[in-house]
C-alpha positions in Angstrom: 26.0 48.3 10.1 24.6 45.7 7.6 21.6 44.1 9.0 19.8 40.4 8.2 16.2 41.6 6.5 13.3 40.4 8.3 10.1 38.9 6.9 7.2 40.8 7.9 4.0 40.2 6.6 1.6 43.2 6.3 -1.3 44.5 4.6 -2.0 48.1 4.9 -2.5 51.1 3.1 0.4 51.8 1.8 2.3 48.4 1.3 1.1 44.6 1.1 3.7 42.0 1.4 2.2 37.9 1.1 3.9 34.6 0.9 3.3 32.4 -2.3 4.8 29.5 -0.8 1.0 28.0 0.7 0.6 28.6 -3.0 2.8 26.1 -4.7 5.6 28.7 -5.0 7.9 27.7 -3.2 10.7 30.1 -4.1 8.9 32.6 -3.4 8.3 34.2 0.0 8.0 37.8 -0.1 5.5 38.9 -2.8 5.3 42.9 -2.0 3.6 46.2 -3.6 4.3 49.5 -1.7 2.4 52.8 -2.7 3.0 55.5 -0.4 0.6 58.0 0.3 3.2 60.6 2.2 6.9 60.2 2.8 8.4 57.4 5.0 11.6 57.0 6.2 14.4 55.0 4.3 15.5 52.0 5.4 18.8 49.8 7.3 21.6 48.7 5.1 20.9 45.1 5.1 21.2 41.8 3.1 18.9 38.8 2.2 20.8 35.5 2.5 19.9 32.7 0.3 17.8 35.1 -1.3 17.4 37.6 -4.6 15.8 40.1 -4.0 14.0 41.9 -7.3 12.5 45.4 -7.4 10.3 47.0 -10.1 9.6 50.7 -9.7 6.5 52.2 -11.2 6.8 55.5 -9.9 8.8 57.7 -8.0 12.5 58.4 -7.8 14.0 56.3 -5.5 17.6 56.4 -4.1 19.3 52.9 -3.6 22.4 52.8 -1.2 24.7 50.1 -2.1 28.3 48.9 -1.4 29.5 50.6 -4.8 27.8 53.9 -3.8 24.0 55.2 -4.5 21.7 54.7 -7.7 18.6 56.4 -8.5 15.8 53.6 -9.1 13.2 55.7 -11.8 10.0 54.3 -13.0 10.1 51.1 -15.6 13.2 50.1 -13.9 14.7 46.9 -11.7 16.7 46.8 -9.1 18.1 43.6 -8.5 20.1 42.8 -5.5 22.5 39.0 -4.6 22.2 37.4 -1.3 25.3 39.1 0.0 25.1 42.4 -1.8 24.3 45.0 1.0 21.9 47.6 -0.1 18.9 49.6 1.8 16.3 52.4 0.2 17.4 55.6 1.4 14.1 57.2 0.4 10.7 56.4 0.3 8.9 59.5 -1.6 5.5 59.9 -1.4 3.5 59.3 -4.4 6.2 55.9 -4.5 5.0 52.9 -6.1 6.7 50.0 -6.3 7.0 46.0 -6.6 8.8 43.4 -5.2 9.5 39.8 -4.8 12.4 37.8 -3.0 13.2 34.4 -5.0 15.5 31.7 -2.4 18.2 30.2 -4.2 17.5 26.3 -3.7 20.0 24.1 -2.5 22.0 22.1 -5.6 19.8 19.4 -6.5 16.6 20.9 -5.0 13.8 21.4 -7.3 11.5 24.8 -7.3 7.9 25.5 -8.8 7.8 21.6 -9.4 10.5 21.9 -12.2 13.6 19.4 -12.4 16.5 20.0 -10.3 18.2 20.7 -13.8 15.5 23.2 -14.7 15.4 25.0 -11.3 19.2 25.7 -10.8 19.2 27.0 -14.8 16.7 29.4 -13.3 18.8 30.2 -10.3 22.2 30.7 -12.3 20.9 32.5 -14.4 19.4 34.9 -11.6 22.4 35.1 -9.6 24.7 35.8 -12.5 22.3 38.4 -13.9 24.9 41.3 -14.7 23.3 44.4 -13.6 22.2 45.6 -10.5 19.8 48.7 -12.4 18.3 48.2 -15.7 15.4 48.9 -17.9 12.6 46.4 -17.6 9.9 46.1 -20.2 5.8 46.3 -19.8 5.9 42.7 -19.2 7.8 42.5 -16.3 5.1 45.0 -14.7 2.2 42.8 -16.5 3.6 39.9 -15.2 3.5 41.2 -11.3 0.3 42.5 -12.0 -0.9 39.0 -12.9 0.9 37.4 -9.7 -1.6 40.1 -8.0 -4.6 39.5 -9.7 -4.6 35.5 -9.3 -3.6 35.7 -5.5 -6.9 37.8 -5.1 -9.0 36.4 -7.6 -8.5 32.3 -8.0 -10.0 30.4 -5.0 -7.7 29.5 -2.2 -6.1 25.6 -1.6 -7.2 25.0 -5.8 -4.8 23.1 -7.7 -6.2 25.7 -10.0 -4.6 28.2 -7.6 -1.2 26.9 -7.2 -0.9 26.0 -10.8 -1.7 29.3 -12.2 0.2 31.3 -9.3 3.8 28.5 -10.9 3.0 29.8 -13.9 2.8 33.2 -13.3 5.9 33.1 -11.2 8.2 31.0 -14.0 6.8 34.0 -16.2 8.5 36.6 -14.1 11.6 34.5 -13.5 12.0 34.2 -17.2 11.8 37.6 -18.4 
């Protein structure tokens, strides 16, 4: 059975999942990195509604479940999944790396990242009517997670500074 995802927030060894949206992102709620250390468990069949969920694997072979059967999710590439597209990892190797973000769709006429209306839903159409579920990705999709990373941990909380470079970084993502 096809389950609703739950948001859980977590640091630990092996994962860390934070919300952008204190940060001015406010597409953004699930920011995640999982490296694990020895193998876990796959996980429920389940969906994110209102949401696209977008997953970069750095290492590892990792088997995706979907509706149209499974798909093996190798390093350098992205698994991108649509609000109502069931899907679920079936594995979680050890020695797995990989990264993660959930972008919410905004409601027609809503604005995100402090873009126009106009601007955000171009963003979200073009998201939502991306045409492949697996596909390569290039060095600066990884660069650009690595930078979402690296300004969460290094630019002072509550800043404008903060919120304006963590936007940036995030349109930079979106766009490639």
């Amino acid at each position: 059975s096809v389950i609703v995802d739950p948001i859980r927030y977590d640091d630990g060894d092996d994962w860390r999942i934070i919300d952008l949206r204190p940060d001015g992102c406010d597409c953004i709620p699930v920011l995640g990195r999982s490296s694990f250390k020895a193998v876990r468990r796959g996980v429920q069949l389940h969906v994110h509604p209102g949401h696209i969920e977008i997953s970069l694997c750095l290492k590892g072979n990792i088997r995706y479940e979907t509706e149209n059967g499974e798909c093996q999710l190798l390093p350098g590439y992205l698994f991108v999944s649509k609000p109502d597209e069931p899907h679920r990892r079936c594995n979680n190797p050890k020695g797995m790396c990989l990264y993660r973000l959930l972008f919410k769709i905004p409601k027609k006429g809503s604005a995100i990242l402090g873009l126009t209306p106009r601007e955000s839903s171009l963003i979200s159409r073009g998201l939502l009517e991306f045409p492949y579920m697996l596909c390569p990705s290039s060095q600066r999709v990884r660069t650009a997670f690595e930078r979402l990373f690296k300004l969460y941990d290094s630019e002072k909380s509550g800043t404008p500074m903060r919120r304006l470079a963590m936007k940036s970084a995030v349109l930079e993502l979106l766009l490639l």
